[in-house]
C-alpha positions in Angstrom: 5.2 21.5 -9.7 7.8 24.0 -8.6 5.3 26.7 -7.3 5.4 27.4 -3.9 1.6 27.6 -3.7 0.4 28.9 -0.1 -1.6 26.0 1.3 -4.7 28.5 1.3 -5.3 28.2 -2.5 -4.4 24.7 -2.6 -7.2 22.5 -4.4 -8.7 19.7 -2.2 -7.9 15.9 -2.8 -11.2 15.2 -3.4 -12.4 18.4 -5.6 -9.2 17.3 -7.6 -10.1 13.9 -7.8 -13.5 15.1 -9.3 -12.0 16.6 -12.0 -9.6 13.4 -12.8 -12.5 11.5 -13.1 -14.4 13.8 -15.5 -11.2 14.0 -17.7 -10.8 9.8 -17.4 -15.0 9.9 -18.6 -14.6 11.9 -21.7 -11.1 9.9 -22.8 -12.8 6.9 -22.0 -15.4 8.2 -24.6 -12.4 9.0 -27.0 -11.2 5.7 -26.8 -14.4 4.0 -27.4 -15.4 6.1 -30.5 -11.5 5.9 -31.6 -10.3 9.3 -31.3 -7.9 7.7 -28.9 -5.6 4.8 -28.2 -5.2 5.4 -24.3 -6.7 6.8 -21.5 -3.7 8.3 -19.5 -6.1 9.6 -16.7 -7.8 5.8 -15.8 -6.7 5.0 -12.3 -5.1 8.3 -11.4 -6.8 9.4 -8.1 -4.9 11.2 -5.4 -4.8 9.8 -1.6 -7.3 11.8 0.5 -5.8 12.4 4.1 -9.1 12.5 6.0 -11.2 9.7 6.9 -14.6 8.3 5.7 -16.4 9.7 8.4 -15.1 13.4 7.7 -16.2 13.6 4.1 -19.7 15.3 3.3 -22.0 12.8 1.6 -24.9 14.7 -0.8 -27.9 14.5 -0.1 -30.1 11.9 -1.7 -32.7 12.3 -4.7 -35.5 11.1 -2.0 -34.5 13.6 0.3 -33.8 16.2 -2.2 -37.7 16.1 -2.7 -38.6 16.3 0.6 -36.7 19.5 0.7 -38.2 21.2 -1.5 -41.4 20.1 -1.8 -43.8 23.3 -2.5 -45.4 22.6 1.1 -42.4 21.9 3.0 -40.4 24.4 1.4 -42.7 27.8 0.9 -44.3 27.2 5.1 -41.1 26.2 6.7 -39.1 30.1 4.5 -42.4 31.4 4.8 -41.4 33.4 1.7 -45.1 34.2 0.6 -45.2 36.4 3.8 -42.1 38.5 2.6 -40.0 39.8 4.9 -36.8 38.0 6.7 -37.7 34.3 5.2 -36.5 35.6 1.3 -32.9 34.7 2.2 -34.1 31.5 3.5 -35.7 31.0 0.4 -33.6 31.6 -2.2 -29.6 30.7 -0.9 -30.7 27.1 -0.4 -32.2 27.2 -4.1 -29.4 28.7 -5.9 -26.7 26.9 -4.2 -29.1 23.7 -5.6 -28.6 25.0 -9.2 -25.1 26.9 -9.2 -22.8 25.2 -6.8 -21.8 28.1 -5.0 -20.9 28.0 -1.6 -23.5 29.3 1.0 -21.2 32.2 2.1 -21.0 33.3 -1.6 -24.5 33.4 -2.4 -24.9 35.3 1.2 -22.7 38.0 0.5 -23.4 38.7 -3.2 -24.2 42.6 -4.4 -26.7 43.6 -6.3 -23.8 44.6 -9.3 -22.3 41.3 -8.7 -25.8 40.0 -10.7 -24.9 41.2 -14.2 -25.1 40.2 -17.6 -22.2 38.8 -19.6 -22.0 38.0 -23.2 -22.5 34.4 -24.5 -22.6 32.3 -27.4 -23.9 33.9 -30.7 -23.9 37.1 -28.6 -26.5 36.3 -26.7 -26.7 37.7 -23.0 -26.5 35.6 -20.1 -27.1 36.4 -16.7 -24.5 35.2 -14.4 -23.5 35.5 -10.5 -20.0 37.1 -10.5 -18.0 35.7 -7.8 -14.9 37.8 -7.2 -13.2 39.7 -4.1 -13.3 43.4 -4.3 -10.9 45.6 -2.5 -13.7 48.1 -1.9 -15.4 45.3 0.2 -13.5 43.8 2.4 -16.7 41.4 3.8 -16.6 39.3 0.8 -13.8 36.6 1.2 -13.8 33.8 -1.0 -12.2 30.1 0.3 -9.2 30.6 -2.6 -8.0 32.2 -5.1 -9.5 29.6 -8.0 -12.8 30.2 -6.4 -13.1 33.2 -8.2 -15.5 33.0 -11.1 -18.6 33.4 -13.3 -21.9 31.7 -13.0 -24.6 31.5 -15.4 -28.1 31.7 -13.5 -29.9 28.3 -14.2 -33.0 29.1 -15.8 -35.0 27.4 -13.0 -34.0 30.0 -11.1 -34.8 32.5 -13.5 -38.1 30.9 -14.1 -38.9 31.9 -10.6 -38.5 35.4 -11.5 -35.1 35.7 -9.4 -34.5 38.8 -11.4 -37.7 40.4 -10.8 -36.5 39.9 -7.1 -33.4 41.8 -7.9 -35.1 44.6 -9.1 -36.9 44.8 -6.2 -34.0 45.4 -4.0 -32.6 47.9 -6.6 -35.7 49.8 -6.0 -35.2 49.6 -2.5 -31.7 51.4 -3.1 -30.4 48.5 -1.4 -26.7 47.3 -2.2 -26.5 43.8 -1.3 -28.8 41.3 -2.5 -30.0 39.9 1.0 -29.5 42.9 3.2 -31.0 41.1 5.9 -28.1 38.8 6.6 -25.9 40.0 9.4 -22.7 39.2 8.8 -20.4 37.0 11.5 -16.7 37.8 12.2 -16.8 40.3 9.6 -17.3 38.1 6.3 -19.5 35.6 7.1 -22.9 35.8 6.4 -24.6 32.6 5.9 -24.6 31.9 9.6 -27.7 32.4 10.1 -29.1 30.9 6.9 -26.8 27.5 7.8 -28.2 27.2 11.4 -31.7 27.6 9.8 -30.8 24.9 7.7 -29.0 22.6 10.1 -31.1 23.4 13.4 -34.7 24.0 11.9 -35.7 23.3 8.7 -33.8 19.7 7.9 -34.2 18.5 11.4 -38.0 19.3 11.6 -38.0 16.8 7.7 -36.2 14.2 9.7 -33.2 15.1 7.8 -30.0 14.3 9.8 -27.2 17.1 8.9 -24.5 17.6 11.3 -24.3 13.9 12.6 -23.7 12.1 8.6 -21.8 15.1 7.5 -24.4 16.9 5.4 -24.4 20.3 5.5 -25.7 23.1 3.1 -22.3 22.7 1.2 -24.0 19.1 0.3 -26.3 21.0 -2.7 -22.8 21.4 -4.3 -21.7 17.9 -4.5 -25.7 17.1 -5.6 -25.7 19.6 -8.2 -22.4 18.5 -9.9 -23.2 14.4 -9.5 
């Protein structure tokens, strides 16, 4: 409590509320099955300075459809065509199944897709999420945002890493080398303004007027 923590790698009320709850779920499991007498997490909850209106509300299961419906989905990326529609095609799909912010997925590198060992010493492939010194384009939001995560094997049934052998072949370094990046780290711009000023608004999918955004797919995946 005595850490002067810069306010840069401060975790947000509401992220940190997320994680009180979990921990008030599984003692309220404890309780119920014995293991436990209390539950010192029920009713903690932190007060969130912004306002109803300012919070990012997922996306529903109804409209999750929509989205990626095979016909909606493959003509509006127009992935089966190749070219400039892959990064369309695949950030919005991994950020569905991993949580990782838009930027992240937009700036990963080719190594940063790697294999790490898991239970029983069985391989798993994993995004690795990390800063390097050697590139200063890849920024991440804060320090605990550095991490590993496993590829859902949805995404691995769509042969993601066939896709990434691709671009290895290509001698490529990044994984979307199309992406441009914006003020020097950012390179999801153009993916988000596909996202927010074509594809969503031509479902009838409101985003930037009820606070959905791309960043929605990580509050849908972990509900």
């Amino acid at each position: 409590m005595r850490m002067d923590i810069p306010s840069k790698d401060l975790i947000h009320p509401t992220t940190i509320n997320k994680h009180l709850g979990h921990l008030s779920s599984f003692m309220s499991w404890s309780s119920s099955l014995g293991y436990s007498e209390i539950n010192p997490f029920k009713g903690t909850k932190l007060k969130k300075n912004t306002i109803a209106q300012d919070e990012k509300d997922p996306f529903t299961e109804q409209e999750i459809k929509k989205i990626f419906s095979r016909d909606n989905y493959l003509f509006f990326t127009k992935v089966e065509n190749g070219g400039f529609g892959l990064p369309y095609y695949w950030v919005p799909l991994i950020g569905l199944f991993s949580g990782l912010r838009a930027n992240e997925i937009c700036s990963l590198y080719l190594d940063n897709v790697k294999t790490f060992e898991g239970n029983k010493r069985r391989k798993v492939w994993c995004f690795n999420i990390l800063e390097e010194s050697s590139r200063p384009d890849k920024k991440l939001k804060n320090r605990s945002s550095r991490r590993i995560v496993p590829i859902h094997d949805e995404i691995l049934n769509l042969d993601f890493l066939e896709f990434v052998k691709i671009q290895k072949r290509k001698k490529r370094e990044r994984l979307f080398k199309e992406l441009k990046s914006y003020k020097g780290h950012n390179y999801a711009n153009s993916v988000q303004r596909f996202w927010n000023e074509r594809y969503t608004r031509d479902l009838g999918i409101k985003t930037n007027d009820d606070g959905k955004r791309h960043i929605s797919f990580i509050k849908t995946c972990c509900c």
